[in-house]
FIDO-195706 format. One line per 8 residues: their letters; for each residue x, y, z of C-alpha. Coordinates in steps of 0.05 Angstrom, whole numbers, plus 5000, padded with zeros to 4 digits. Example, Ala and Ser with C-alpha at 12.3 -4.5 7.8 and 13.67 -1.06 7.14 Angstrom:
% residues 2
AS	5246,4910,5156; 5273,4979,5143 $
***
This chain:
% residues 497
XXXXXXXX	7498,3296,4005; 7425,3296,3973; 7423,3282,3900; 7401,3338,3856; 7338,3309,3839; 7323,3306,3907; 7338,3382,3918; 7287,3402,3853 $
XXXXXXXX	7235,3341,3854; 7194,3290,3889; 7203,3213,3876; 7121,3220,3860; 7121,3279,3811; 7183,3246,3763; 7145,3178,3778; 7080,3211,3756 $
XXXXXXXX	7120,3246,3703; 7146,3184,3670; 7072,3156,3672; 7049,3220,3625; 7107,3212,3576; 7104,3136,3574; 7025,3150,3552; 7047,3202,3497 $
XXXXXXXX	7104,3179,3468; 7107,3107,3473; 7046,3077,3442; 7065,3126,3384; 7140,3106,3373; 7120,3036,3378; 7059,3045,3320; 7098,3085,3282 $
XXXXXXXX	7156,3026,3276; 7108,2974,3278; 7082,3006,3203; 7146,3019,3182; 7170,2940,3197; 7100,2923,3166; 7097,2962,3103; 7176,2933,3092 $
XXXXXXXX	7163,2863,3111; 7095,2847,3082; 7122,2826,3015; 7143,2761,3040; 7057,2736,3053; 7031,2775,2986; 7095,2727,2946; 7039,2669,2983 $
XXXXXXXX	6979,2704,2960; 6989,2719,2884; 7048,2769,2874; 7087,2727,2847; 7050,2694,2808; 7016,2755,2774; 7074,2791,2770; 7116,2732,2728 $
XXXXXXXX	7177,2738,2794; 7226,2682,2786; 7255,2672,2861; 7310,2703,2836; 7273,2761,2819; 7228,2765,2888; 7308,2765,2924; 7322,2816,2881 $
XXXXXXXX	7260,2858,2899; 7282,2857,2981; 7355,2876,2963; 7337,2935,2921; 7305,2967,2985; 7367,2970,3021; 7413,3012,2971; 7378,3077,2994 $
XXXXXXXX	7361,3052,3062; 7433,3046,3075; 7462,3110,3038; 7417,3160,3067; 7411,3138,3145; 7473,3175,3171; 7453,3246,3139; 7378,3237,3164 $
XXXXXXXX	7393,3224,3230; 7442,3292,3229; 7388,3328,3211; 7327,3309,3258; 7354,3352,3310; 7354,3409,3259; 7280,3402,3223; 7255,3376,3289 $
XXXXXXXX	7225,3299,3309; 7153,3329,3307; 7165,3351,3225; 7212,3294,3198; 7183,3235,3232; 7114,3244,3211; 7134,3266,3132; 7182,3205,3134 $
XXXXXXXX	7122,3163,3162; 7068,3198,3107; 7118,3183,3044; 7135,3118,3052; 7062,3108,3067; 7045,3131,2997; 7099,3089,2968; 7069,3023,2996 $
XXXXXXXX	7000,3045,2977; 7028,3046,2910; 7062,2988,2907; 6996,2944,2910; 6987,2975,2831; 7046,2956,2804; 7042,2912,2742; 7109,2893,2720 $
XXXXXXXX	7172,2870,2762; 7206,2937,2739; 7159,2973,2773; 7170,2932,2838; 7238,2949,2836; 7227,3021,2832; 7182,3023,2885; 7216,2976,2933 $
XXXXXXXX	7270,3037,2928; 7229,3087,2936; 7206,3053,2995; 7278,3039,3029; 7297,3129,3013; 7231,3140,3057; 7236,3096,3109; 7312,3107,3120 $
XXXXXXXX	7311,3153,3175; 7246,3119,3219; 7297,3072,3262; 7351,3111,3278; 7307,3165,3286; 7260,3133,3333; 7316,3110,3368; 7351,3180,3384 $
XXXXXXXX	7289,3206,3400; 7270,3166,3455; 7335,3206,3484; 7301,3275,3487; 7248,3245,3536; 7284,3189,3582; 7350,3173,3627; 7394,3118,3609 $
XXXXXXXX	7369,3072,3668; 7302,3075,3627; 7318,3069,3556; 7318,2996,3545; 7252,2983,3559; 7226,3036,3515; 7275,3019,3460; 7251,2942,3478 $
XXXXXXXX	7169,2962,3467; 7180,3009,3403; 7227,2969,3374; 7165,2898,3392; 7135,2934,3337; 7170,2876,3302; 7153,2831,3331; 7083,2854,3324 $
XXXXXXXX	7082,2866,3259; 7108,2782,3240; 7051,2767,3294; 6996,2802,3260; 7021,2799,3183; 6993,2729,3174; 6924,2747,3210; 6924,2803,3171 $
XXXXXXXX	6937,2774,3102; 6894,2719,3111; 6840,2773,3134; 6853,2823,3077; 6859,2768,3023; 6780,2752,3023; 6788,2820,2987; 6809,2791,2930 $
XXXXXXXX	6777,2797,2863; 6748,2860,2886; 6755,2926,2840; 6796,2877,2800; 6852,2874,2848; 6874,2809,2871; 6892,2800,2954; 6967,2823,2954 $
XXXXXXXX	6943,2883,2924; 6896,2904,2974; 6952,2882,3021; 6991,2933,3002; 6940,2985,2987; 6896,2971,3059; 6964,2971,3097; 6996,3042,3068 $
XXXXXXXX	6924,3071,3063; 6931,3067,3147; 6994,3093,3145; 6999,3147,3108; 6940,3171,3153; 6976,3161,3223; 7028,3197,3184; 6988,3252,3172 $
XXXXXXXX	6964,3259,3253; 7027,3263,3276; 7042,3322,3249; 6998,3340,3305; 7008,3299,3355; 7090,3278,3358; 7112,3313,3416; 7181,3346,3386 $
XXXXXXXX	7220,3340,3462; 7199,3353,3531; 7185,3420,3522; 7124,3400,3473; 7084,3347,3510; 7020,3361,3508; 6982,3340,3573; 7040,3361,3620 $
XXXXXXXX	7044,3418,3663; 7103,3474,3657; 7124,3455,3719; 7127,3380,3690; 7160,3400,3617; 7216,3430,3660; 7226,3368,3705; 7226,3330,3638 $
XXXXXXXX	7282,3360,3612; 7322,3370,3669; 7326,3306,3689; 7355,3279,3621; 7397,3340,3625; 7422,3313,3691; 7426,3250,3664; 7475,3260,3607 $
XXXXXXXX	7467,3184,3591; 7510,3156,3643; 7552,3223,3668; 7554,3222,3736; 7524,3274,3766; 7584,3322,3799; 7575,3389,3845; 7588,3428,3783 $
XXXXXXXX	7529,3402,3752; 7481,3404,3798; 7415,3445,3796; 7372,3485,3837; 7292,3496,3845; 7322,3565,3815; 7344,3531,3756; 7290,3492,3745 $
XXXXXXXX	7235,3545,3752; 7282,3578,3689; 7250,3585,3622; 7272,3513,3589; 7310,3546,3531; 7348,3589,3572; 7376,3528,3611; 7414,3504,3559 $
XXXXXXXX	7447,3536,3502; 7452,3472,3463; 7520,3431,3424; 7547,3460,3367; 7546,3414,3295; 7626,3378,3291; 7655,3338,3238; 7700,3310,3291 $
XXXXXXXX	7644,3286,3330; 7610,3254,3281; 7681,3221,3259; 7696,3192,3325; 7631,3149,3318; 7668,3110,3263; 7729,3104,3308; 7701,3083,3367 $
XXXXXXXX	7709,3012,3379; 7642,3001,3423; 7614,3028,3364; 7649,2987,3310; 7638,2925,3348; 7562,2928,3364; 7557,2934,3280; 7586,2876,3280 $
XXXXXXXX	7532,2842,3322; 7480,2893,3299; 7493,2849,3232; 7498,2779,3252; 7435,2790,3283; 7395,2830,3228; 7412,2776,3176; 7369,2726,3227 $
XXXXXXXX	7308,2782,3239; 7303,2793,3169; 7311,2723,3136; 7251,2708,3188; 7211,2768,3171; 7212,2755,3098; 7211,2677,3087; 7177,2655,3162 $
XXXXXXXX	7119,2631,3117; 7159,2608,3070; 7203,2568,3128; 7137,2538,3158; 7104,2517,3092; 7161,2482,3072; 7156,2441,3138; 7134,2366,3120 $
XXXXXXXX	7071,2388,3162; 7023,2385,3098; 7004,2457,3114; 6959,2503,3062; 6977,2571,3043; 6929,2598,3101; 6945,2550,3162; 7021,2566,3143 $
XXXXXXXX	7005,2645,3145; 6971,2643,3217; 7034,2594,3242; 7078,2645,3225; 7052,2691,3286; 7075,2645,3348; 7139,2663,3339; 7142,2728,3337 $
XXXXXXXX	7087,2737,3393; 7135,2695,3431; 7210,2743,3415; 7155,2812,3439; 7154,2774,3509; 7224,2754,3509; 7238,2827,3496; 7201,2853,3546 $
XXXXXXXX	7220,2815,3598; 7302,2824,3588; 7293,2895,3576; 7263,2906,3656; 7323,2865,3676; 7384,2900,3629; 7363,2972,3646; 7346,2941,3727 $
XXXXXXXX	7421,2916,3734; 7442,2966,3676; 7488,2904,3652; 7475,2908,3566; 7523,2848,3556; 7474,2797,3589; 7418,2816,3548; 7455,2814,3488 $
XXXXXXXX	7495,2745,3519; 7424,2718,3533; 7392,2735,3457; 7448,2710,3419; 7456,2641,3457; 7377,2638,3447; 7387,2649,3373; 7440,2588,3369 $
XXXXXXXX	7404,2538,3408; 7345,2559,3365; 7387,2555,3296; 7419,2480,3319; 7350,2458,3327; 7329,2479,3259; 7380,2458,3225; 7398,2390,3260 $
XXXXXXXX	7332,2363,3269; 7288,2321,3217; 7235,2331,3258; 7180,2387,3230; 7158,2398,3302; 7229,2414,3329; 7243,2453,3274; 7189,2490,3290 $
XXXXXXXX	7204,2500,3355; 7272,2530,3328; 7245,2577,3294; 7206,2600,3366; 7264,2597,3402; 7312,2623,3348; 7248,2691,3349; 7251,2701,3420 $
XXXXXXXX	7333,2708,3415; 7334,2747,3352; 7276,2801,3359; 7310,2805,3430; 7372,2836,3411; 7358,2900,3375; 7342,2937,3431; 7399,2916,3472 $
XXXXXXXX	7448,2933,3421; 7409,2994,3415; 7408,3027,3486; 7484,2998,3490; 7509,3052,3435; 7462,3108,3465; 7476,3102,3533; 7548,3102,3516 $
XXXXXXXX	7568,3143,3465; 7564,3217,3493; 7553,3286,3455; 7501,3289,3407; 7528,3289,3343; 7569,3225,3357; 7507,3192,3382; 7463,3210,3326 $
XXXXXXXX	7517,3183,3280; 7530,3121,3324; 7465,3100,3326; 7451,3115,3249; 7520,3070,3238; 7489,3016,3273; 7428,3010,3235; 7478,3017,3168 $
XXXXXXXX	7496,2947,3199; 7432,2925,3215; 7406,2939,3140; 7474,2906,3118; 7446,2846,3155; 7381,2860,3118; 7414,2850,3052; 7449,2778,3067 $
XXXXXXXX	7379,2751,3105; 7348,2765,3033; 7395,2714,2998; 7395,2659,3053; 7330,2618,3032; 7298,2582,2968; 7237,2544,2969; 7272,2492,2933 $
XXXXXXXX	7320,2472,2989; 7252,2456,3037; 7241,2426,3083; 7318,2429,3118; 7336,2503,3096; 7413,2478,3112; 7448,2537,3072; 7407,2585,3111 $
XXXXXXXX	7402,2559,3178; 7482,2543,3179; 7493,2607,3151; 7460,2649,3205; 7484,2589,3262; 7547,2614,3236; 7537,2690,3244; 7508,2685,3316 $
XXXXXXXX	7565,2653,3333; 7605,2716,3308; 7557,2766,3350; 7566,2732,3409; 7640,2737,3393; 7634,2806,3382; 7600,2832,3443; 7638,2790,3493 $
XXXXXXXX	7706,2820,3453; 7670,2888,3470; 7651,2867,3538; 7730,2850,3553; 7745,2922,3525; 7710,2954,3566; 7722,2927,3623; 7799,2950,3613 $
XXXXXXXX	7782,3018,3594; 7744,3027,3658; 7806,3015,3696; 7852,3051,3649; 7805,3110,3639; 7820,3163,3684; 7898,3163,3682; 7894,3162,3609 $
XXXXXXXX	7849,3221,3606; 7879,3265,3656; 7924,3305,3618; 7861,3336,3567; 7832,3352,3634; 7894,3389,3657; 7908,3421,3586; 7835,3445,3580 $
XXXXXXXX	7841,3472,3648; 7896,3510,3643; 7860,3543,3580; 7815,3571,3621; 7756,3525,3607; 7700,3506,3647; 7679,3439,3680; 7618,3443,3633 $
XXXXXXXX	7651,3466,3573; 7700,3411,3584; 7648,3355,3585; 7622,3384,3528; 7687,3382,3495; 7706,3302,3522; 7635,3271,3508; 7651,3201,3527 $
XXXXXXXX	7725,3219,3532; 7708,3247,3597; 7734,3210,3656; 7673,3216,3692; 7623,3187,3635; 7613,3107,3649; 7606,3069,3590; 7555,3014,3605 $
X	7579,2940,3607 $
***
């Protein structure tokens, strides 16, 4: 029987299809995050360039300073992501983008650790929705075979930004002394100056779904959202879904008439355990990518290398340029064999080998190396975790909160990398670097607990989900209205491995 792509498409026109949305929306999802990581991570080289100093931070004070941006970050991530589908990707994204922009410009004039602290919250209530949101709305444009890679070079932005932060700082701190300002001002200033104008374009040029990108034909907007229609993030495709060059010639709006807002759905994400056990990991990990984003140059200047403020900067971009490749490369293979666990299996066992050698060795090259290694697994597993809650959590509103719950987890990780290292314990770092051995060691825990689970729901699936079938049947509902009902409780969704 041919596929229902095959009846409405060529292999050539989705292939050239893909080619047009990768080209519009991927280079701006992955700026977009790489600014938002930036603007939130830079802290950690202006403390190296004079912020500290000039700003009379005890450490204490500086810890405080990364905590306080998570308090907001945290409390508003659930109810932003509800709403994006409501005010629309192509509105929220680009205000979200704009404000904190303006809020990191102005953090390169404050004068008093108070007024750190307020801005630093400020800065976590305007960035709180850019993840998540990026996240879900890579879901309006691709199919579940697809979405790790995307999720992998958006979410590189990371990486990027720890690559290019000490080049940049290093760059941007000749600046100092000008207008006054020393270099962690301009840091600051330079950095949210650029993004509060990409903020500003995208109010123009954000595609808000397939319907809205820009350099595609009718014919092509259709296909675009018909195929993730088809799609339904891992549904299979049955006869009652299938669609017709009638169909697809249809205006898009009139295809679909869209899933209602439900407090039940957005309830189940905090009973599902898939859900509840990727936070779990979505933390251990966090508390790694964060304690390296902020204190990397703190880690590799407190290496008995003899390194200056500068040469310690500019180390602290191997790393990271070495996790983007890492990324890349396990992405094409996760969404090839559509197997999440051994990209997530593969990052966490990276992280540990990388943690042992940091923490065991008294060698300053080999713990260097750790850190590399420790990167590559680290930076790696976002994106796997990622795509694993969005290609398996079905019906919108449970997705949007699922996704939103797991970056609750990641920020949660956020808050314990901030506590994890002090100067003073260089050049071993013990507290931290047993710390997070110790919490990798829980991830990997954690998936392979979720990876068992699943594997005995698979079996158990169908024969425990018959009867809703039979009961909504006999109500006189519809095969679509009852996948719309079931989500992921439908026997015929497939919850990746």
């Amino acid at each position: 029987m041919p596929t229902p792509q095959s009846s409405c498409w060529s292999e050539q026109e989705e292939r050239r299809l893909k080619w047009k949305i990768d080209a519009q929306v991927l280079p701006l999802t992955l700026l977009l995050y790489t600014l938002s990581f930036l603007d939130r991570t830079n802290i950690g080289q202006a403390r190296l360039i004079g912020l500290q100093e000039q700003l009379s931070l005890s450490f204490h004070d500086y810890q405080v300073a990364l905590t306080v941006l998570y308090a907001p970050y945290i409390a508003f991530e659930i109810p932003s992501n509800l709403l994006i589908k409501k005010i629309g990707p192509a509105r929220l994204i680009p205000f979200l983008v704009t404000a904190w922009g303006i809020v990191s410009t102005l953090q390169g004039i404050v004068t008093t650790r108070t007024g750190l602290f307020i801005n630093r919250a400020f800065l976590g209530f305007a960035e709180t929705g850019i993840l998540p949101g990026l996240a879900l709305y890579l879901t309006f444009f691709y199919k579940a075979s697809e979405i790790q890679l995307r999720q992998a070079i958006y979410f590189s932005g990371a990486s990027l930004a720890g690559a290019f932060n000490g080049v940049l700082s290093t760059a941007i701190n000749l600046l100092s002394g000008r207008a006054g300002l020393l270099g962690w001002s301009w840091l600051f200033i330079l950095e949210g100056i650029f993004t509060v104008l990409v903020g500003i374009a995208c109010f123009w040029i954000l595609p808000n779904d397939a319907s809205k990108l820009w350099w595609c034909s009718e014919r092509e907007k259709q296909i675009a959202e018909e195929r993730v229609e088809q799609s339904r993030f891992t549904m299979r495709v049955t006869k009652d879904v299938q669609k017709s060059n009638e169909t697809l010639n249809a205006p898009p709006r009139a295809r679909t008439a869209g899933e209602p807002f439900s407090w039940s759905e957005v309830g189940r994400a905090f009973t599902d355990p898939l859900v509840l056990l990727v936070w779990v990991a979505g933390l251990c990990d966090a508390s790694g990518v964060y304690g390296l984003a902020f204190f990397a140059p703190t880690i590799i200047k407190g290496l008995p290398l003899g390194l200056t403020t500068v040469q310690a900067q500019l180390l602290s971009s191997p790393p990271f340029a070495a996790a983007f490749v890492t990324s890349i490369i396990l992405a094409l293979v996760s969404d090839r064999l559509r197997w999440r666990y051994l990209t997530g299996l593969i990052g966490f066992l990276l992280a540990i080998v990388g943690l042992a050698m940091a923490y065991a060795s008294t060698n300053a090259k080999v713990q260097y190396g750790g850190l590399i290694v420790m990167s590559m697994g680290l930076y790696t597993l976002p994106s796997s975790l990622i795509t694993w809650v969005l290609s398996s959590t079905g019906g919108y509103y449970k997705r949007a909160t699922a996704i939103a719950l797991l970056i609750v987890g990641t920020n949660s990780g956020g808050i314990v990398g901030t506590w994890l290292f002090d100067p003073t314990e260089a050049p071993r770092f013990r507290r931290g670097f047993i710390t997070l051995l110790v919490l990798q060691c829980v991830g990997l825990l954690s998936i392979s607990i979720l990876e068992a689970y699943l594997l005995w729901e698979r079996r158990t699936r169908k024969q425990r989900h018959a009867d809703w079938i039979s009961d909504l049947k006999a109500q006189g509902c519809s095969e679509a209205s009852i996948r719309q009902v079931l989500g992921d409780r439908h026997p015929d969704f497939v919850r990746e491995l």
